[in-house]
PDB file as gemmi writes it, atoms N, CA and C in Angstrom:
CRYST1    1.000    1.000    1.000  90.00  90.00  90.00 P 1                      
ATOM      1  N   UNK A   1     111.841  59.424 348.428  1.00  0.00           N  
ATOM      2  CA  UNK A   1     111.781  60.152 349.672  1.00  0.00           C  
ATOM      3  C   UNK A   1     110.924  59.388 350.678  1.00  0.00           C  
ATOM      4  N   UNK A   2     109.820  58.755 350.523  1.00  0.00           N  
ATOM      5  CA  UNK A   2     109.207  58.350 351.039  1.00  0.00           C  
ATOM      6  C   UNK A   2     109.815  57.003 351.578  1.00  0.00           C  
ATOM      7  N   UNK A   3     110.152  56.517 350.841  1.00  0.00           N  
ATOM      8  CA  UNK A   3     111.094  54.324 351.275  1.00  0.00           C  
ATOM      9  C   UNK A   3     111.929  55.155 352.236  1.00  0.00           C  
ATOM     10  N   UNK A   4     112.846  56.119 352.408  1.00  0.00           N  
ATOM     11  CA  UNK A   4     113.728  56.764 353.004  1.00  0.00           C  
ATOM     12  C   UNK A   4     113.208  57.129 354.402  1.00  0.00           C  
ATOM     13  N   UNK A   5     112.120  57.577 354.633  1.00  0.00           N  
ATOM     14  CA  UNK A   5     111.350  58.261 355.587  1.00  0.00           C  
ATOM     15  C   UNK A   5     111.122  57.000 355.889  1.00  0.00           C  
ATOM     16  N   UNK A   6     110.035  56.113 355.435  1.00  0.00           N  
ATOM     17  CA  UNK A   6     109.988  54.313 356.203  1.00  0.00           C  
ATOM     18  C   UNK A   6     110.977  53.768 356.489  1.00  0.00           C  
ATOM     19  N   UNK A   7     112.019  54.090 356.123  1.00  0.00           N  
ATOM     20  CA  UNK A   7     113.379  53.390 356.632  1.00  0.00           C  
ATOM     21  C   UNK A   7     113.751  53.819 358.140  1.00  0.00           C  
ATOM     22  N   UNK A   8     113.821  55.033 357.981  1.00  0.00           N  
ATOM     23  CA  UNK A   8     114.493  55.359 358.938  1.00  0.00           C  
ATOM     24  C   UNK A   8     113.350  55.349 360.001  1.00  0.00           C  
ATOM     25  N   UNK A   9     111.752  55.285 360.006  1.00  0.00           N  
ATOM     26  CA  UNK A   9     111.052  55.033 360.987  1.00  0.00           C  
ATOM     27  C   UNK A   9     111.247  53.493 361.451  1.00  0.00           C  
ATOM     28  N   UNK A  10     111.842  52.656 360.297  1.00  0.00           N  
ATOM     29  CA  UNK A  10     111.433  51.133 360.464  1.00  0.00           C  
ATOM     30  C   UNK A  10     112.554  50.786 361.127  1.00  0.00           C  
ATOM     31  N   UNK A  11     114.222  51.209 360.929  1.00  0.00           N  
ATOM     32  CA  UNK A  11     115.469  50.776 361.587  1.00  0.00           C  
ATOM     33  C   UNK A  11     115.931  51.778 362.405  1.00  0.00           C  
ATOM     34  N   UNK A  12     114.711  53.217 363.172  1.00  0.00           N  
ATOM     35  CA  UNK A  12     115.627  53.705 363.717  1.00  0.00           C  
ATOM     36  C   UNK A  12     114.114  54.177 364.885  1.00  0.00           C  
ATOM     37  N   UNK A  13     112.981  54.481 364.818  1.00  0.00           N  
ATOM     38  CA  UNK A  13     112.485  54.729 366.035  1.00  0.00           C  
ATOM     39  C   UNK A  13     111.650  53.356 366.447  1.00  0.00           C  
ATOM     40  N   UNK A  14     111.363  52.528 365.516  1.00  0.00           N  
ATOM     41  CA  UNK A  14     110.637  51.516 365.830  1.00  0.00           C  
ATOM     42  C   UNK A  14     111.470  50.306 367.067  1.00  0.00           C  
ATOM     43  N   UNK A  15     112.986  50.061 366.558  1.00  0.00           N  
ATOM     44  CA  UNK A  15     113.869  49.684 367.896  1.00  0.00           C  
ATOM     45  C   UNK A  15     114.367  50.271 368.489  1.00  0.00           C  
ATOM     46  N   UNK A  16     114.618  51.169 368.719  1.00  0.00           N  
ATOM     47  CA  UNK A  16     115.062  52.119 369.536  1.00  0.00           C  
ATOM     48  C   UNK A  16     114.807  51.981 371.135  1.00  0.00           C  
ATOM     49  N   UNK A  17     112.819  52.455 371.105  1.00  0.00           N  
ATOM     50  CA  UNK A  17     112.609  52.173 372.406  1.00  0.00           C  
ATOM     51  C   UNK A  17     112.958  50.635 373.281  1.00  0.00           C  
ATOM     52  N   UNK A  18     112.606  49.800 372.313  1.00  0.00           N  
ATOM     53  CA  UNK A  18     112.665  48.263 373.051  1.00  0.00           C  
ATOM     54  C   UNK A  18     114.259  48.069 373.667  1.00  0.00           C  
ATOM     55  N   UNK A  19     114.860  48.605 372.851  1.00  0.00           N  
ATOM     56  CA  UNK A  19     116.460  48.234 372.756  1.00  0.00           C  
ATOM     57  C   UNK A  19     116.991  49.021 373.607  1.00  0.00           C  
ATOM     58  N   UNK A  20     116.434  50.076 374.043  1.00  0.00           N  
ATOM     59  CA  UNK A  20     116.554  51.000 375.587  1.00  0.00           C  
ATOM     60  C   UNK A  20     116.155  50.480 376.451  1.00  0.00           C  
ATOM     61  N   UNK A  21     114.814  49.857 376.340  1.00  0.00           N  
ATOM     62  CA  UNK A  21     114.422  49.068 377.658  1.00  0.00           C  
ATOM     63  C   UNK A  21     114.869  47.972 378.207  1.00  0.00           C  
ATOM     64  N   UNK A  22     115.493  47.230 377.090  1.00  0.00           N  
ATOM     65  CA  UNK A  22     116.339  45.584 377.322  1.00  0.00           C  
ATOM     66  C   UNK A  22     117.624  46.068 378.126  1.00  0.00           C  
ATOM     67  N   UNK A  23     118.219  47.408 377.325  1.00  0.00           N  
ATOM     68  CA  UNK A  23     119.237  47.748 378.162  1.00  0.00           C  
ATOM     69  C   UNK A  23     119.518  47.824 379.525  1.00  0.00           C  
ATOM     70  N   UNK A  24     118.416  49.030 379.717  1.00  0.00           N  
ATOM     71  CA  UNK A  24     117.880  49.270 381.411  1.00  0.00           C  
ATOM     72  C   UNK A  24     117.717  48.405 381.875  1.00  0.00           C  
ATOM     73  N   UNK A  25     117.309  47.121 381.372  1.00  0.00           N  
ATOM     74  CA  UNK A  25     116.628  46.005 382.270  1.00  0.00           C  
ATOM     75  C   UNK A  25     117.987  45.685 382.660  1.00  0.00           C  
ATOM     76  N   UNK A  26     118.470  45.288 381.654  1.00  0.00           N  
ATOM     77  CA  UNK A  26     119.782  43.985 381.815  1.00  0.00           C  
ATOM     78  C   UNK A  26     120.676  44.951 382.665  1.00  0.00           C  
ATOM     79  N   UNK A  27     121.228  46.451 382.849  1.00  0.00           N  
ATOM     80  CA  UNK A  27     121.980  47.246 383.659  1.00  0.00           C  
ATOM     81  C   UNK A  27     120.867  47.541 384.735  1.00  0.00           C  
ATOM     82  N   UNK A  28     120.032  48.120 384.596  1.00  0.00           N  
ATOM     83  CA  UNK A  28     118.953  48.270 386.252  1.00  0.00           C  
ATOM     84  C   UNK A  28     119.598  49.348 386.472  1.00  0.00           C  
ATOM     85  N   UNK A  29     120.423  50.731 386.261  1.00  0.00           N  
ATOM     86  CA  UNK A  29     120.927  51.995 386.427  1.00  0.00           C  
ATOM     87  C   UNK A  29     120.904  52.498 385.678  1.00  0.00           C  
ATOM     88  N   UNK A  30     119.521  53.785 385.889  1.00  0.00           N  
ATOM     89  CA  UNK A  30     119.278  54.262 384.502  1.00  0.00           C  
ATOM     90  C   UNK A  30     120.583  55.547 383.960  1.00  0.00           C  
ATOM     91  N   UNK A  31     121.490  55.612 385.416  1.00  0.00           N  
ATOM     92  CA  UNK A  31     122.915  56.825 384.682  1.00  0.00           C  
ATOM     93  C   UNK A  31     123.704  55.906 383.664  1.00  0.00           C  
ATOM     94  N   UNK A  32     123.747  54.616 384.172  1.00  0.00           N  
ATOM     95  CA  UNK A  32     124.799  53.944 383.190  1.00  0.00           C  
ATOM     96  C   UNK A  32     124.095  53.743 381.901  1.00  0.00           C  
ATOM     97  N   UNK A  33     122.860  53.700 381.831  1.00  0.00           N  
ATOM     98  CA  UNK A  33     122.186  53.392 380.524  1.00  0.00           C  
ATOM     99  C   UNK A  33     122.499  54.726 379.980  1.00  0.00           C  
ATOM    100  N   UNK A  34     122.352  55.792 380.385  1.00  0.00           N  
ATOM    101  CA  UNK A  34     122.519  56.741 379.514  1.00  0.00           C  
ATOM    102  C   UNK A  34     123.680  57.252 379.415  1.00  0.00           C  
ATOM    103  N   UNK A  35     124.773  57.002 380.057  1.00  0.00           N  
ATOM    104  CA  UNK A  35     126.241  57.059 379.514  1.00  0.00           C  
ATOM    105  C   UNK A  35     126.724  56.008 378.349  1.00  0.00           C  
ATOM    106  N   UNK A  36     125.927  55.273 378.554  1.00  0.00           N  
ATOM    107  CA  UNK A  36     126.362  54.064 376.954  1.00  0.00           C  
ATOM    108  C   UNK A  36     125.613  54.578 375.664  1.00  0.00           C  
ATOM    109  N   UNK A  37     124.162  54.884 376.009  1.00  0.00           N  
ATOM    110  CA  UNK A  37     123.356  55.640 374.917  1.00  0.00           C  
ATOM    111  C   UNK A  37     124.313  56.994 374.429  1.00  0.00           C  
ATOM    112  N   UNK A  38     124.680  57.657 374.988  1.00  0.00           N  
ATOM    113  CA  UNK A  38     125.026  59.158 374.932  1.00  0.00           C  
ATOM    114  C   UNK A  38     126.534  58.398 374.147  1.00  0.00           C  
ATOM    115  N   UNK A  39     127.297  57.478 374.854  1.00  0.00           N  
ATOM    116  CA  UNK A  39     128.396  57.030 374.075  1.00  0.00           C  
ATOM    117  C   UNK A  39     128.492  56.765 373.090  1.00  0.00           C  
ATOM    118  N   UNK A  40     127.338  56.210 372.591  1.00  0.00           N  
ATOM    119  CA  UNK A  40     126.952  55.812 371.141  1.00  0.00           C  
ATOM    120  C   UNK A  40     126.515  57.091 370.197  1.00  0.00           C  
ATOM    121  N   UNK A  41     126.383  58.031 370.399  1.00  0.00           N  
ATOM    122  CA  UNK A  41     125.443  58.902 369.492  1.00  0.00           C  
ATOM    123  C   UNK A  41     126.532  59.697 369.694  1.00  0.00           C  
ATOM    124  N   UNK A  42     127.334  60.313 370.286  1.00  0.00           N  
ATOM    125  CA  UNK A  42     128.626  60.963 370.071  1.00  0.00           C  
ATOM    126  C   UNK A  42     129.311  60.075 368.696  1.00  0.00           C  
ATOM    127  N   UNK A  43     130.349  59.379 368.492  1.00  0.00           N  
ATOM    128  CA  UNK A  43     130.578  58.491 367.538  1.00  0.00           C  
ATOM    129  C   UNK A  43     129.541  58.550 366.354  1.00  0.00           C  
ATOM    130  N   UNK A  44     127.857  58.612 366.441  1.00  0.00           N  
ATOM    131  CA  UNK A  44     127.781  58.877 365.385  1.00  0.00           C  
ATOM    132  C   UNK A  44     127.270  60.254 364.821  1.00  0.00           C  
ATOM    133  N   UNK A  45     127.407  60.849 365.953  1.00  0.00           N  
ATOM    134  CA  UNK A  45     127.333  62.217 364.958  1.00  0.00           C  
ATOM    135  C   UNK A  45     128.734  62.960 364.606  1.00  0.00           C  
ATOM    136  N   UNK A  46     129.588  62.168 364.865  1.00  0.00           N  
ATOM    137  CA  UNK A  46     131.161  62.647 364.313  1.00  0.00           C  
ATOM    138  C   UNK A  46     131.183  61.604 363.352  1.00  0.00           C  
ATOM    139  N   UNK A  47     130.803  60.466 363.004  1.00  0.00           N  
ATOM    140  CA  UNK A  47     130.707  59.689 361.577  1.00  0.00           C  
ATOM    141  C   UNK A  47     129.719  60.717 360.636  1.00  0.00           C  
ATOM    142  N   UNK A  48     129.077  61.228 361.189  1.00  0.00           N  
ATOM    143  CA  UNK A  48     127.607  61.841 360.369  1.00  0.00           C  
ATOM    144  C   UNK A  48     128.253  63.412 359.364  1.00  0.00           C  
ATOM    145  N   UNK A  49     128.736  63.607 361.020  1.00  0.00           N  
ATOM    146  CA  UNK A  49     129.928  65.224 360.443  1.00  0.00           C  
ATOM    147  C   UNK A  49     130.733  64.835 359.314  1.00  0.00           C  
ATOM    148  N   UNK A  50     131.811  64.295 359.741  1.00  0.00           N  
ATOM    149  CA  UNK A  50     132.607  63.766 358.580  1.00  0.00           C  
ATOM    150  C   UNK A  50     132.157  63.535 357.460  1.00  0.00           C  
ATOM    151  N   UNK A  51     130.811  63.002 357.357  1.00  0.00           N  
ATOM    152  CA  UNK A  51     129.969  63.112 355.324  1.00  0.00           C  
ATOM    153  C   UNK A  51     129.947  63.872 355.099  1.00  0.00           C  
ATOM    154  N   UNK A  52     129.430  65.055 355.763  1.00  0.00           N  
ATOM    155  CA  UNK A  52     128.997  66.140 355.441  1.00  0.00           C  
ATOM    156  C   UNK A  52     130.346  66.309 354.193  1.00  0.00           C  
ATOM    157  N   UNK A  53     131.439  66.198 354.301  1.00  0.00           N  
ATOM    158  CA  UNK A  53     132.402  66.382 353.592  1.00  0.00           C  
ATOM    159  C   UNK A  53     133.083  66.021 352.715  1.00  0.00           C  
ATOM    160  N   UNK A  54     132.902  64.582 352.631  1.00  0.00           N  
ATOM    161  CA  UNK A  54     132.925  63.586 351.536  1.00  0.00           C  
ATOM    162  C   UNK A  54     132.495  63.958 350.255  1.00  0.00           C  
ATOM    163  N   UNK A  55     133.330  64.095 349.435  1.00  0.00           N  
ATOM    164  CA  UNK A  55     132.461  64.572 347.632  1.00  0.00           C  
ATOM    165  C   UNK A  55     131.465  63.023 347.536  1.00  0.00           C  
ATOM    166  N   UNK A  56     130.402  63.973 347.125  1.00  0.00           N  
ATOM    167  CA  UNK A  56     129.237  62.953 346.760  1.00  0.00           C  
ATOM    168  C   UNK A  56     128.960  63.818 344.968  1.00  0.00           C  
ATOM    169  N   UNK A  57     128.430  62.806 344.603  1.00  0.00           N  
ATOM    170  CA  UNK A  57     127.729  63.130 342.830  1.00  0.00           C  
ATOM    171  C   UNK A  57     126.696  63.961 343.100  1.00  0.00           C  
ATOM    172  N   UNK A  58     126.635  64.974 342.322  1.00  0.00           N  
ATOM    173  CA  UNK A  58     125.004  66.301 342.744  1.00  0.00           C  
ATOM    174  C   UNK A  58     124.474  65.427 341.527  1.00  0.00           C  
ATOM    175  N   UNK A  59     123.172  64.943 341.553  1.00  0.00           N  
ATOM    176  CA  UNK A  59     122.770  64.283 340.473  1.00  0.00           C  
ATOM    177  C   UNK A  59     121.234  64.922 340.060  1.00  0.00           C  
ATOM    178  N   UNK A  60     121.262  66.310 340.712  1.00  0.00           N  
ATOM    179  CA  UNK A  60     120.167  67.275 340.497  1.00  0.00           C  
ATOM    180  C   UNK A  60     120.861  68.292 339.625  1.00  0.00           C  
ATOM    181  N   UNK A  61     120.170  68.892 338.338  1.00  0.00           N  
ATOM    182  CA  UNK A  61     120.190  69.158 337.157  1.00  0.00           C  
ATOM    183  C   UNK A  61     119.517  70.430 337.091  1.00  0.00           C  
ATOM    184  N   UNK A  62     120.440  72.081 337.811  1.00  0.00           N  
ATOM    185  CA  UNK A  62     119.212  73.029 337.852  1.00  0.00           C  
ATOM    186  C   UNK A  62     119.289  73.969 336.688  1.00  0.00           C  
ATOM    187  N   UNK A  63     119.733  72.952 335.517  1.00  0.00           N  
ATOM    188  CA  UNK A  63     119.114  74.117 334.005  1.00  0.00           C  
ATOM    189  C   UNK A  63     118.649  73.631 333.704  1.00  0.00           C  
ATOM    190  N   UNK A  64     117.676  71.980 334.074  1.00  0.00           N  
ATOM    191  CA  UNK A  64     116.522  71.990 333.458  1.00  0.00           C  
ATOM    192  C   UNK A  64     115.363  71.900 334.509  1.00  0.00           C  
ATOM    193  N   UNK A  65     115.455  72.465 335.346  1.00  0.00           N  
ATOM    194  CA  UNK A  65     114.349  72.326 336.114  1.00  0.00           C  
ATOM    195  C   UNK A  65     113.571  72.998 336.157  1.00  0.00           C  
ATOM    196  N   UNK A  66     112.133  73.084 335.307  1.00  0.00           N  
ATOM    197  CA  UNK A  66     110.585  74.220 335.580  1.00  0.00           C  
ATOM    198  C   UNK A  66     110.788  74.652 333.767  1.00  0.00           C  
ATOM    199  N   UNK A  67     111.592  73.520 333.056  1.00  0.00           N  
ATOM    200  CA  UNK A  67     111.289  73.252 331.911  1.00  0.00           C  
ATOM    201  C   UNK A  67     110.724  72.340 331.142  1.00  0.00           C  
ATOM    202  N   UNK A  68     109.304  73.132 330.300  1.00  0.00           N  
ATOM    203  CA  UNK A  68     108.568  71.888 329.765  1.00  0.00           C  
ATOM    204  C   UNK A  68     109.404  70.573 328.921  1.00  0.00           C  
ATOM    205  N   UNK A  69     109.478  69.706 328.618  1.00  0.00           N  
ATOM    206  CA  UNK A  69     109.716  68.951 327.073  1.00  0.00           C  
ATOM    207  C   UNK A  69     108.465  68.337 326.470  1.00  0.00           C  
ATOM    208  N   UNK A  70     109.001  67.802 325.560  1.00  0.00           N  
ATOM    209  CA  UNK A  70     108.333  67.589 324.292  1.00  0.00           C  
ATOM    210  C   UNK A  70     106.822  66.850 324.936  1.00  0.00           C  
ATOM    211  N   UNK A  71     107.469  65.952 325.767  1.00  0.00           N  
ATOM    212  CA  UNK A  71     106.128  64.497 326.485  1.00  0.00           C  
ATOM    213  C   UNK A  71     105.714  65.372 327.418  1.00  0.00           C  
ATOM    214  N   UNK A  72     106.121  66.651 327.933  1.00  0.00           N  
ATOM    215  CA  UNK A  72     104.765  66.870 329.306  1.00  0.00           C  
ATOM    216  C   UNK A  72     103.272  67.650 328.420  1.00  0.00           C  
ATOM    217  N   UNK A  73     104.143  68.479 327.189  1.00  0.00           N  
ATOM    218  CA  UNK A  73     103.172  69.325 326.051  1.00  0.00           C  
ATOM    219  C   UNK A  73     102.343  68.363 325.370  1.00  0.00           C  
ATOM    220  N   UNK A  74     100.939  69.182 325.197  1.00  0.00           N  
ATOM    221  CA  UNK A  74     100.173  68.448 325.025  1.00  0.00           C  
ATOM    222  C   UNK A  74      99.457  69.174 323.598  1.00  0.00           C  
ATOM    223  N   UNK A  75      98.481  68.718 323.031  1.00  0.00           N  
ATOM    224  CA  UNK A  75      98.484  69.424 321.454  1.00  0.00           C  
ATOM    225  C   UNK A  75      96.755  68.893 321.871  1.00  0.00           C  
ATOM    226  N   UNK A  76      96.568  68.522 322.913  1.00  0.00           N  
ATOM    227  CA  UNK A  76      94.745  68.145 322.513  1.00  0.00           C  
ATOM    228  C   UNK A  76      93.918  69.256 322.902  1.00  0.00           C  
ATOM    229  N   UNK A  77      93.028  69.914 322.928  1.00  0.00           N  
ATOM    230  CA  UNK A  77      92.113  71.102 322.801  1.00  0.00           C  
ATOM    231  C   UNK A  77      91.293  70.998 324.118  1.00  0.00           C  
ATOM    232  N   UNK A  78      91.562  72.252 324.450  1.00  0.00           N  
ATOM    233  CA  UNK A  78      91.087  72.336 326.500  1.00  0.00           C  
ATOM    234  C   UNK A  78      89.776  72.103 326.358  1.00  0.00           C  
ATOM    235  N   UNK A  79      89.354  71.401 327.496  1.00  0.00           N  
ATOM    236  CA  UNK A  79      87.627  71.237 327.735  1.00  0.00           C  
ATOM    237  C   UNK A  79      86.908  72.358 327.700  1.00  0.00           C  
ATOM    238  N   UNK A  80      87.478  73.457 328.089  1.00  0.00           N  
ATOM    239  CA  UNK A  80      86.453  74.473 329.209  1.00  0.00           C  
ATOM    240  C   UNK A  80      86.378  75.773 328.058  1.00  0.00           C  
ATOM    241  N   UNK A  81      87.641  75.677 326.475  1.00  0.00           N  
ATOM    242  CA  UNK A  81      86.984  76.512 325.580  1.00  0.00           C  
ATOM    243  C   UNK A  81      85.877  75.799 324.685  1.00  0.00           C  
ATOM    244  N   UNK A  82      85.008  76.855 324.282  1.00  0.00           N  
ATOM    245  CA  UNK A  82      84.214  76.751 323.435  1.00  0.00           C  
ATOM    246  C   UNK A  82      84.241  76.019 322.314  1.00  0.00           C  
ATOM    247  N   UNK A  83      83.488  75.099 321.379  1.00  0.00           N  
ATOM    248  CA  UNK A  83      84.049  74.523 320.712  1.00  0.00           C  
ATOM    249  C   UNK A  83      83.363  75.255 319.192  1.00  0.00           C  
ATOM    250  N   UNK A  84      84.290  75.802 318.135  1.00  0.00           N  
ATOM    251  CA  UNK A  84      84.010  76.397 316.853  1.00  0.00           C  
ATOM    252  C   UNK A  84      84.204  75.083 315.890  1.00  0.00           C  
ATOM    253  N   UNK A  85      82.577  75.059 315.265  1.00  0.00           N  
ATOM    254  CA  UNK A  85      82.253  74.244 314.363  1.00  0.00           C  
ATOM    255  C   UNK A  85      82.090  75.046 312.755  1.00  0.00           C  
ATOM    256  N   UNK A  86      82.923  74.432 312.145  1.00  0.00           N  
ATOM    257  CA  UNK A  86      83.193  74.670 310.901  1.00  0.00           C  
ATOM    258  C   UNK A  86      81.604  74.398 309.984  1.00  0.00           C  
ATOM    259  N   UNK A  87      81.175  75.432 309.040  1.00  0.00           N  
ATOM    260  CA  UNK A  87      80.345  74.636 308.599  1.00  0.00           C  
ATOM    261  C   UNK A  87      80.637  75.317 306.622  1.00  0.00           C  
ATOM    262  N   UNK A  88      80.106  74.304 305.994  1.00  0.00           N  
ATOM    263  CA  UNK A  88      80.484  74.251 304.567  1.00  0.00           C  
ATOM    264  C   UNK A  88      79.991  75.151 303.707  1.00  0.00           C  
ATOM    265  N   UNK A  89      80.256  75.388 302.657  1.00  0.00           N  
ATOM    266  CA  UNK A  89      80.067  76.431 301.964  1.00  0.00           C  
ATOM    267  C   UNK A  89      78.634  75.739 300.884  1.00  0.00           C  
ATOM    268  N   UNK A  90      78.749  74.605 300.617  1.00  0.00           N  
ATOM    269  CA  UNK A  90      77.403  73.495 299.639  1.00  0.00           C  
ATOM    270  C   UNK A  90      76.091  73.574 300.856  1.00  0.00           C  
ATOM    271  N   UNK A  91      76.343  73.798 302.284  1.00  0.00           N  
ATOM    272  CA  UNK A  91      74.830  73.313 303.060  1.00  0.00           C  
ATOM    273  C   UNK A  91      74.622  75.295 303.470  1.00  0.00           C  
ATOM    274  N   UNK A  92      75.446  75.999 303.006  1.00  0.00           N  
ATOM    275  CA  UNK A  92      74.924  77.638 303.020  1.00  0.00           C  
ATOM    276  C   UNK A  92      74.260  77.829 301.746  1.00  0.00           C  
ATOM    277  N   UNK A  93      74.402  76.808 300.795  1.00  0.00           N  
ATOM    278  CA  UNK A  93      73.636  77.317 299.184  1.00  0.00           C  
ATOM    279  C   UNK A  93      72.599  77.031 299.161  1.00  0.00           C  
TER     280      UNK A  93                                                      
END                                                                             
């Protein structure tokens, strides 16, 4: 989740602005800049729609999820009980 979130900050707001401004520069009309911007993001939010629909693999598993196994259980003895010391029946005589 996280490489995902850097991704999309690293290939999508980090050029963004510059690549707006080169635009504007090189056109100098900021309506036409934003009829080419706006042209572009139409196209991809009808590429974007269209996934939505595409069979993808569910590769999330919800009959085992908020179930222990064998490696999360643990068998070692909690800190915070008391500890009962055994003592012998030869050092009570």
């Amino acid at each position: 989740m996280a490489i995902s979130t850097v991704s999309i900050h690293i290939f999508g707001d980090v050029p963004s602005s510059p690549l707006v401004g080169v635009l504007q520069d090189a056109i100098n009309n900021w309506r036409e800049t934003s009829l080419i911007l706006t042209s572009i993001l139409f196209p991809a939010a009808g590429i974007w729609f269209i996934g939505i629909f595409l069979h993808s693999v569910d590769r999330f598993n919800e009959d085992t999820e908020g179930q222990v196994t064998g490696v999360d259980r643990s068998n070692a003895t909690p800190l915070l009980e008391p500890r009962v010391t055994e003592t012998s029946d030869s050092s009570a005589s």
